[in-house]
C-alpha positions in Angstrom: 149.1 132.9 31.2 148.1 129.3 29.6 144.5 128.9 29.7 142.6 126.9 32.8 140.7 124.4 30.6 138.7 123.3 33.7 137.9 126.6 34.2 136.3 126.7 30.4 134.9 123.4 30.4 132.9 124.3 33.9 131.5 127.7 32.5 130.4 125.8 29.3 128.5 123.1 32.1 126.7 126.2 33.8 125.6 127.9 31.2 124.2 124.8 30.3 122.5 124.2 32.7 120.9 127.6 32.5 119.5 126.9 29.0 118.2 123.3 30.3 116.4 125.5 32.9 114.8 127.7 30.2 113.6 124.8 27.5 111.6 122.7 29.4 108.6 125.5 30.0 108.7 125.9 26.3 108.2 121.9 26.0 105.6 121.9 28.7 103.4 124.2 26.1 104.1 122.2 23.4 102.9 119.2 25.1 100.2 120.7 26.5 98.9 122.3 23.0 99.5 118.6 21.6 98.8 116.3 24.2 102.1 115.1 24.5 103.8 114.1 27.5 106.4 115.7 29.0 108.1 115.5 32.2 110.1 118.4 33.0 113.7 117.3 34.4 114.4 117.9 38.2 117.5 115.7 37.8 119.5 118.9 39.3 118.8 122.3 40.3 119.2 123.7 36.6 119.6 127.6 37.5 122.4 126.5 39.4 124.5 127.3 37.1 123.8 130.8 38.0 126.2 130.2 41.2 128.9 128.2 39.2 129.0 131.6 37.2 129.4 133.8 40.2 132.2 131.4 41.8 134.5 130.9 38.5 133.4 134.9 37.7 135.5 135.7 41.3 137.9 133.3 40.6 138.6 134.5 37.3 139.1 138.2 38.3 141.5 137.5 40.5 143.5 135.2 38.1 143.3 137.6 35.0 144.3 140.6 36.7 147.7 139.3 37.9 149.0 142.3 36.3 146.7 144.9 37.2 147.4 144.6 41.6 150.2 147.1 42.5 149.5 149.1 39.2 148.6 152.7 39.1 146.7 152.7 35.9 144.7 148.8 37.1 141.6 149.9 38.2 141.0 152.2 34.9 142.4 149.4 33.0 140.1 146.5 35.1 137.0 148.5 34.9 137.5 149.9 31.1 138.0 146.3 30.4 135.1 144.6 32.1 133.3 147.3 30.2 134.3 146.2 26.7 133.5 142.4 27.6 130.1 142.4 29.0 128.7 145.5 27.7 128.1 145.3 23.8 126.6 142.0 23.5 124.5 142.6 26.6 123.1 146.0 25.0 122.5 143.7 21.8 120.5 141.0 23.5 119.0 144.0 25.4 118.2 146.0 22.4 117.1 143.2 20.1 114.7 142.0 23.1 112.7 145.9 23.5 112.6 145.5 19.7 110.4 142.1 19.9 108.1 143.1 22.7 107.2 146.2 21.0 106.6 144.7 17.6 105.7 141.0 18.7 104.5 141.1 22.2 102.8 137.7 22.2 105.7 136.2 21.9 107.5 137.1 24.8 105.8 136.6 29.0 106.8 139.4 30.3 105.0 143.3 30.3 105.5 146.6 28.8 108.5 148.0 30.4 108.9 151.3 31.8 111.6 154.1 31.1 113.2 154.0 34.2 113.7 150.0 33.8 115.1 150.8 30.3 117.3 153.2 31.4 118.1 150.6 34.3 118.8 148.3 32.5 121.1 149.9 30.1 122.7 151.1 33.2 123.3 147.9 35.1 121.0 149.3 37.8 118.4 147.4 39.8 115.0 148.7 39.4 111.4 147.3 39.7 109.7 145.9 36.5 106.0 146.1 35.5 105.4 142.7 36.9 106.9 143.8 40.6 109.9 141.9 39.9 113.7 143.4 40.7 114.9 142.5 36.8 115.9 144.5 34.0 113.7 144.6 30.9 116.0 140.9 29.7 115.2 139.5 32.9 118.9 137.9 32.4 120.6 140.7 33.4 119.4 140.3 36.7 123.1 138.5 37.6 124.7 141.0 35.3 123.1 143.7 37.6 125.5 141.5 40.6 128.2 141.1 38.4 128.8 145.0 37.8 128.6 145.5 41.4 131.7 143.0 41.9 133.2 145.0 39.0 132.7 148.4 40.7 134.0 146.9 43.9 137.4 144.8 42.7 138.3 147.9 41.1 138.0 150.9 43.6 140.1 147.7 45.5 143.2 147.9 43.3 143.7 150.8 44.4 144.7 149.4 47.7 148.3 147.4 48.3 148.1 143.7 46.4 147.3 142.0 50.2 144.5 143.8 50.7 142.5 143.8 47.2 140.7 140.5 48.1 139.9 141.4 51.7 137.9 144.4 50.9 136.0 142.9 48.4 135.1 140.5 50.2 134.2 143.1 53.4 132.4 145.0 51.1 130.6 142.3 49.5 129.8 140.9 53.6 128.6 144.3 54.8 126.0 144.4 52.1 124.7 140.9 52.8 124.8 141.7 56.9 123.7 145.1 56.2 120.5 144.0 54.6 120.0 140.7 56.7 119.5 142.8 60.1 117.5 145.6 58.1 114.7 142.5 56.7 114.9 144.3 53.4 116.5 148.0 52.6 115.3 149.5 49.3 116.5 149.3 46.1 119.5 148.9 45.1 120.9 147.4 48.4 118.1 145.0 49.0 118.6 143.9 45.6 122.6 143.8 46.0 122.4 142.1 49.8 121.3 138.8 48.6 123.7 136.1 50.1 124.5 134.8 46.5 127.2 137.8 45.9 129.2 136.1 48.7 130.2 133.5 45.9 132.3 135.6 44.2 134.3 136.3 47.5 134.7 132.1 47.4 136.1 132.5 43.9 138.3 135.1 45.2 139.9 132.8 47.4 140.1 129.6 45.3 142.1 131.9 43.2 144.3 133.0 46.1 144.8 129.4 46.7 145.9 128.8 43.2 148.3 131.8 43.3 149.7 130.5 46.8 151.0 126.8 44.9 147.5 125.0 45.9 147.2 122.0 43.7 144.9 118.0 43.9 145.9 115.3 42.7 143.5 113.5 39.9 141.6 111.5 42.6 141.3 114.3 45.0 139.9 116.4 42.4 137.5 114.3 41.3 136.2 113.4 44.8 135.6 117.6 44.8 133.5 117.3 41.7 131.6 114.7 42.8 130.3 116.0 45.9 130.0 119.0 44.3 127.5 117.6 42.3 125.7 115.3 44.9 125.3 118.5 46.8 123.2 119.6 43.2 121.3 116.6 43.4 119.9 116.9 47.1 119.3 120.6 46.4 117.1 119.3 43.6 115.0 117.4 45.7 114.4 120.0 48.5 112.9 122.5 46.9 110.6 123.0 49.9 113.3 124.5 52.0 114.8 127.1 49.6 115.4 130.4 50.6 117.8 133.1 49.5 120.6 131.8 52.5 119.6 127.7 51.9 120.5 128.5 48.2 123.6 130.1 49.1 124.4 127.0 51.4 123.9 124.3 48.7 124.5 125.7 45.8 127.2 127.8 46.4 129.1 125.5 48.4 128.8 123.0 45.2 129.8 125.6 42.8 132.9 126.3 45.3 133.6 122.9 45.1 133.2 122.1 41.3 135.6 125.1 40.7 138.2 123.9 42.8 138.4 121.0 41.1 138.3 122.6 37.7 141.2 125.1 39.2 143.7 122.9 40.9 145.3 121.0 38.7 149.1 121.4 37.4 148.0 122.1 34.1 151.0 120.2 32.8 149.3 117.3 30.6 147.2 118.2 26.9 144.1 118.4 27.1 141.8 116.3 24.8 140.3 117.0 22.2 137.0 116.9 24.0 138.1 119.1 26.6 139.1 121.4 23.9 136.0 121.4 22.6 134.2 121.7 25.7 136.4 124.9 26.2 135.2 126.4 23.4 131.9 126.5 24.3 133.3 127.9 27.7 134.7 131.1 25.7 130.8 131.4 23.9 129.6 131.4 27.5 128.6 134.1 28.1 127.1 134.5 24.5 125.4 131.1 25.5 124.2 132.5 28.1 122.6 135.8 26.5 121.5 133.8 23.5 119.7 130.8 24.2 116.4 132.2 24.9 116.3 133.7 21.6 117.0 130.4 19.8 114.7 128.3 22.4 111.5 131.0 21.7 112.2 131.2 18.3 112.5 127.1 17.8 109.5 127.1 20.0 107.0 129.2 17.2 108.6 126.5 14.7 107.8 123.7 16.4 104.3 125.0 17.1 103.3 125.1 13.9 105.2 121.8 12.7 105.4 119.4 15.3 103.6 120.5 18.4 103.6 116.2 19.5 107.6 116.4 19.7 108.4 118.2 22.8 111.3 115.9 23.6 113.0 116.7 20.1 112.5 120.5 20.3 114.9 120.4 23.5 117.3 118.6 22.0 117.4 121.0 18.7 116.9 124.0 21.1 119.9 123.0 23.2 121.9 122.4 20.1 120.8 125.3 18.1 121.5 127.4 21.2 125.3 126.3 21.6 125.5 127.0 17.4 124.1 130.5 18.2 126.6 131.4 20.8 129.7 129.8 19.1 128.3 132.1 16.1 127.7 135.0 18.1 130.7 134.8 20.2 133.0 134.5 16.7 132.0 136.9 14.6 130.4 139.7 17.5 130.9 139.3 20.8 134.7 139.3 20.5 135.7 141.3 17.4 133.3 143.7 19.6 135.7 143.5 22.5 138.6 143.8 20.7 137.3 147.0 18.9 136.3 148.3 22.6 139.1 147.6 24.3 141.5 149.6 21.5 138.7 152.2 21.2 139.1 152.5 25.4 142.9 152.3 25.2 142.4 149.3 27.2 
């Protein structure tokens, strides 16, 4: 199955946009320790990228596990697999993150956790942190804690016949959401887990049934979809007033939807650049992009603090770079020797 550079060049763009989201508080205290100024950016909704995740996560599911619908061993194989991906540099960042709050709690914002959000957060289970907040103890793993339940749920669905994987995902996924719509809120987990944003991996889901079915765009057609993807980012930004869990689903998932159909529908026939190539390669160290870039942002942050406080503007352009350095470097010589060890380890 040749690789979906659109598909890597769009993961590379979300995670991103995540890390953009995360600098510019670091920047705000440097200026504000220095006098600097600073103007955060608000150019688009940054966390955003959050939602592009969820859509290309549902979309690649479905387009990776070609082999695994109509197999008896798929869902071991699907969930063993998922497993080895997400959960040794997770339990790393995880890890490395208890380790710096216990020895250098200054330089983190958040509390002293307790052990049932350690053990939750270990476990990929939503539980309440010191601060109130539904997150694990890397408040990160919050979309992790969604991305396990899509896991849990695409594979009990291989179990079913090929036609009906999809479906009951996506029932599942839609009796959560209405379940804890008409309750207000239910308790943890399913409050946590009914929040209209898992709906975008059921739109991923069927962007990849699309492709599957023959669904292509021409160039033009394609690039009409990104754009309005991305206008739809840039009125979100500017109404923040009027965000709630189901306006956030309604802006930015239907731009993610659309930003991944137009990374997904293309014939794939023609080479990409060697920018796009590039681009894609930080799409594989998404995910340790993702995980990473706080480290490296903090961690520039103390450096810059004690070096150049008046330079907020040039710590987020060496935290942004330094971040994507980190996760090519993670992503080479951890995250995916660690899958590979995992996945033989698991028979998988």
């Amino acid at each position: 199955m040749y690789q979906l550079y659109g598909i890597q060049v769009l993961r590379a763009f979300a995670a991103f946009m995540v890390a953009v989201h995360h600098v510019q508080p670091d920047a705000a205290v440097l200026a504000q320790r220095s006098g600097a100024a600073f103007t955060p950016s608000y150019l688009l909704p940054w966390m955003a990228g959050v939602d592009i995740f969820f859509v290309v996560s549902g979309f690649i599911m479905v387009h990776s596990s070609e082999k695994l619908f109509d197999n008896r061993d798929g869902p071991r194989l699907f969930l063993l697999r998922r497993l080895a991906r997400i959960v040794p540099l997770y339990w790393a960042a995880t890890t490395l993150f208890l380790l710096v709050a216990l020895l250098l709690p200054a330089a983190l914002n958040s509390g002293a956790p307790s052990l049932a959000q350690i053990a939750g957060s270990y476990l990929f289970w939503p539980t309440v942190s010191t601060e109130g907040l539904a997150q694990p103890i890397y408040s990160l793993g919050w979309t992790l804690n969604y991305e396990m339940l899509f896991y849990v749920l695409f594979g009990l669905a291989l179990f079913l016949p090929r036609a009906a994987v999809v479906p009951a995902v996506t029932l599942g996924l839609a009796v959560i959401v209405g379940a804890n719509w008409m309750a207000g809120t239910l308790p943890l987990p399913f409050g946590f887990w009914g929040q209209p944003i898992v709906l975008e991996f059921a739109a991923g889901m069927g962007l990849a049934l699309l492709r599957r079915r023959g669904f292509r765009l021409p160039g033009e057609y394609r690039w009409l979809a990104a754009g309005l993807g991305v206008a739809i980012l840039l009125v979100a930004a500017r109404l923040p007033g009027i965000m709630t869990s189901w306006t956030m689903f309604a802006f930015h998932g239907s731009a993610a939807a659309l930003l991944v159909m137009a990374a997904s529908s293309g014939s794939g026939q023609s080479a990409p650049s060697a920018l796009v190539r590039g681009l894609a390669e930080v799409g594989d160290a998404s995910y340790a992009l993702y995980l990473v870039h706080p480290f490296a942002i903090r961690g520039l942050r103390e450096v810059f603090l004690r070096i150049a406080p008046g330079w907020p503007l040039l710590f987020v352009l060496v935290a942004l770079v330094a971040a994507v350095i980190a996760a090519l470097v993670v992503y080479r010589w951890f995250e995916r020797p660690m899958t590979r060890a995992l996945r033989r380890v698991l028979r998988a």
